[in-house]
C-alpha positions as CSV (number, residue, x, y, z in Angstrom):
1,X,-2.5,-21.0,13.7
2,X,-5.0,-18.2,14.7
3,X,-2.1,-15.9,15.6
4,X,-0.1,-16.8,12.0
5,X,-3.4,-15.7,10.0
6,X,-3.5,-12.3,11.9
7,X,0.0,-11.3,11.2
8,X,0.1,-12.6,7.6
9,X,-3.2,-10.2,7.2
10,X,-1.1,-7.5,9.1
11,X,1.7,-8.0,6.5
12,X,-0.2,-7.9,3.7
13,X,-2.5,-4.9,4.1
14,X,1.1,-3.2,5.3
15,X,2.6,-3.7,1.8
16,X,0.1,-2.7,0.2
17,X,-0.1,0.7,2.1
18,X,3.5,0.9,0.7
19,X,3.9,3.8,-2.2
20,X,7.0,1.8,-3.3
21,X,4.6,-1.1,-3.8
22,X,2.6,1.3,-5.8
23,X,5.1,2.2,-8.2
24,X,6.4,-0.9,-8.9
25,X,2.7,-2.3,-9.8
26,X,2.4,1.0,-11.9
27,X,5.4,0.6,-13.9
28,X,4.9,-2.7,-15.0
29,X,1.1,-2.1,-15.8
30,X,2.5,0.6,-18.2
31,X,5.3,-1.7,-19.5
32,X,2.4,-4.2,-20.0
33,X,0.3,-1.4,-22.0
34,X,2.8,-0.6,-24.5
35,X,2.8,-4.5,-25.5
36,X,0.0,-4.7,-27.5
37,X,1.2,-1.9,-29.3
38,X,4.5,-3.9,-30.2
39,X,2.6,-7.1,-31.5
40,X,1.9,-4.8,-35.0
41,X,5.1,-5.7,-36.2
42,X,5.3,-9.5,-35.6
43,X,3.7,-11.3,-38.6
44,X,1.0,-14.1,-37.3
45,X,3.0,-14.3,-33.7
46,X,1.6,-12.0,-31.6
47,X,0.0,-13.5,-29.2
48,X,3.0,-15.4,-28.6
49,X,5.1,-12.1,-28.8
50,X,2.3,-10.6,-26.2
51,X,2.4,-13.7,-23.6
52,X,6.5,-14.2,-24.0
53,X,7.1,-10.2,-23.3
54,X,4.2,-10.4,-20.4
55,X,5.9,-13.2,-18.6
56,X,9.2,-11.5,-18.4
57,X,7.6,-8.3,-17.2
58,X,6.0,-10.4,-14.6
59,X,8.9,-12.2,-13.7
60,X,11.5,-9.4,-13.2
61,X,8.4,-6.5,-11.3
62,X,7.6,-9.9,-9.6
63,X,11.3,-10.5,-8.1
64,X,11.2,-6.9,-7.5
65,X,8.2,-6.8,-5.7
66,X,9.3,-10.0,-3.6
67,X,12.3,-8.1,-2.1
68,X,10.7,-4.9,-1.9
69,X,8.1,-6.0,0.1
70,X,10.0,-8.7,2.5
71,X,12.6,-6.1,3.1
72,X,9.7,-3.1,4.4
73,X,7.7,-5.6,6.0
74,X,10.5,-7.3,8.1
75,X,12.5,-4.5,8.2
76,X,10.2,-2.0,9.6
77,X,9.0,-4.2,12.4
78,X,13.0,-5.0,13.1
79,X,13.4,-0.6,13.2
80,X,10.7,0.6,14.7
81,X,11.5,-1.9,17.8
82,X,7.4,-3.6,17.0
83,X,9.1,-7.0,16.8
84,X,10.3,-7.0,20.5
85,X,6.8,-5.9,21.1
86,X,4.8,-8.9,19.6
87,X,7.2,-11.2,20.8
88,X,6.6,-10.2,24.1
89,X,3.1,-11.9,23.7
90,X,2.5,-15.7,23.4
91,X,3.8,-15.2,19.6
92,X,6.7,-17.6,18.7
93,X,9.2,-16.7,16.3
94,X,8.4,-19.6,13.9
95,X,4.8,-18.4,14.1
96,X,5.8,-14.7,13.2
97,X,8.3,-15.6,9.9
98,X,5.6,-17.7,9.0
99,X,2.9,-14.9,8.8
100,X,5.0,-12.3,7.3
101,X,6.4,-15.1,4.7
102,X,2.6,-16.0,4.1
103,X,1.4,-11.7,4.0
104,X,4.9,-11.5,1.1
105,X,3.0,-14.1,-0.7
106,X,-0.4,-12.9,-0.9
107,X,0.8,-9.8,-2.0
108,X,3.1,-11.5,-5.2
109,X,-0.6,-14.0,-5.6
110,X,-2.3,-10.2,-5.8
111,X,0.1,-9.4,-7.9
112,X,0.3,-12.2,-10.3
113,X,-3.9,-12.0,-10.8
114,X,-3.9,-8.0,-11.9
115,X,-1.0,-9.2,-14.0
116,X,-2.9,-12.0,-15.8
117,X,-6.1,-10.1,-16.5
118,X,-3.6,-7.5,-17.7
119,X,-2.8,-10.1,-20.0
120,X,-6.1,-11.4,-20.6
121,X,-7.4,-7.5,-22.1
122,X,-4.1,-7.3,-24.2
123,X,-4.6,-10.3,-25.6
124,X,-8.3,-9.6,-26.6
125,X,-6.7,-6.1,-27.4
126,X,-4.4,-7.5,-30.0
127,X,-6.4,-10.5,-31.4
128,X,-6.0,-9.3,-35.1
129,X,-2.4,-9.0,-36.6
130,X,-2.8,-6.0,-38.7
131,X,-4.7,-4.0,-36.5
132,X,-5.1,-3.1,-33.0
133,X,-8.7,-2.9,-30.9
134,X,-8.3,0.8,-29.8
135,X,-11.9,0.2,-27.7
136,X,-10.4,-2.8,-25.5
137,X,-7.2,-0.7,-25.7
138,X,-8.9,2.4,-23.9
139,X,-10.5,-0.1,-21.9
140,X,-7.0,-1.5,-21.1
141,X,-5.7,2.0,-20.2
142,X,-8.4,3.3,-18.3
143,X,-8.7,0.1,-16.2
144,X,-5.2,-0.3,-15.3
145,X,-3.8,3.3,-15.0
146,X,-6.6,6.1,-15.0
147,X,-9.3,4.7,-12.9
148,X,-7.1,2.7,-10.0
149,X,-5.3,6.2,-9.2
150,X,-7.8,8.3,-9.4
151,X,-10.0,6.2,-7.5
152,X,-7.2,6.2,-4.7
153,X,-6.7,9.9,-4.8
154,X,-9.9,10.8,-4.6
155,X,-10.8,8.3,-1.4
156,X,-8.1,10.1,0.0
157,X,-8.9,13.3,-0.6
158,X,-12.7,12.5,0.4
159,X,-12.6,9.9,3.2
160,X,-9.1,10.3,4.4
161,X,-8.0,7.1,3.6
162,X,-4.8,5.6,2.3
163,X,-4.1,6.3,-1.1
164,X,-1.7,3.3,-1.5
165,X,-4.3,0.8,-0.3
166,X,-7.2,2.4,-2.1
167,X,-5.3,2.1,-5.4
168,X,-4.5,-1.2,-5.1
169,X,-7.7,-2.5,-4.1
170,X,-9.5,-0.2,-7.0
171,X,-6.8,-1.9,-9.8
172,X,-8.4,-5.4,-8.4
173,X,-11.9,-4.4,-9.0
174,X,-11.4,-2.2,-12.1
175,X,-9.3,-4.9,-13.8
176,X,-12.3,-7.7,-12.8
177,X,-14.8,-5.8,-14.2
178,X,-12.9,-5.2,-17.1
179,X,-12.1,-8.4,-18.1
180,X,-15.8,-9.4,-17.8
């Protein structure tokens, strides 16, 4: 059990060091922006229109992610020949599925909680039907778009540290602190 916890963590903090990773949370944060935006045009139903369009962006980056992620995470152990290595030790093989399985989905539960307090901000973004909250709006943009990335660049231009992983881990906090 101690050895499935280690390589799920392994698997985890892998994907998310992953720019492909990256992208994929980036394009469906700025498919999730332009939402509220949309919700103008839908007479007394936007909240409806907001969660409905939200849920299908979060299904379909969600499926994405899933097979992005289980393919780089199995598939570059399998390449670079680190499989053979761990299995060398006293690692089974049902054992090391297992924590790569369990590293695949704490990365989609990572991903499904930025998701939802996306949602949470656009929904207080678009609360009235005629007009938008351009404040919470900013706030929406800032949080998941400006500040994430520029956080992550700038820990890696300072510390030397992985921009991927910095990013990531700055959209958790700047998204938490938004929806506050």
């Amino acid at each position: 059990m101690h050895n499935i916890f280690h390589i799920a963590r392994g698997a985890f903090l892998e994907s998310l060091r992953d720019p492909a990773i990256v992208v994929i949370f980036f394009v469906t944060a700025l498919i999730n922006i332009i939402l509220p935006v949309t919700a103008l045009f839908v007479f007394r139903e936007q909240f409806r229109m907001i969660v409905d369009n939200f849920m299908a962006t979060i299904l379909l980056g969600g499926l994405i992610l899933s097979v992005f992620s289980a393919d780089r995470v199995m598939g570059k152990e399998i390449s670079q020949g680190t499989a053979g290595f761990i299995f060398s030790k006293p690692v089974s093989r049902v054992e090391y599925v297992l924590g790569k399985l369990l590293g695949v989905i704490a990365l989609m539960l990572f991903y499904g909680f930025c998701s939802s307090m996306e949602l949470l901000i656009s929904l207080r973004c678009a609360g009235d039907q005629f007009r938008l909250e351009w404040g919470i709006y900013a706030m929406l943009i800032v949080a998941s778009l400006v500040l994430p990335y520029l956080g992550g660049a700038l820990r890696n231009y300072l510390k030397g540290g992985n921009f991927c992983q910095s990013s990531m881990l700055m959209l958790l906090v700047s998204l938490i602190v938004a929806t506050g």
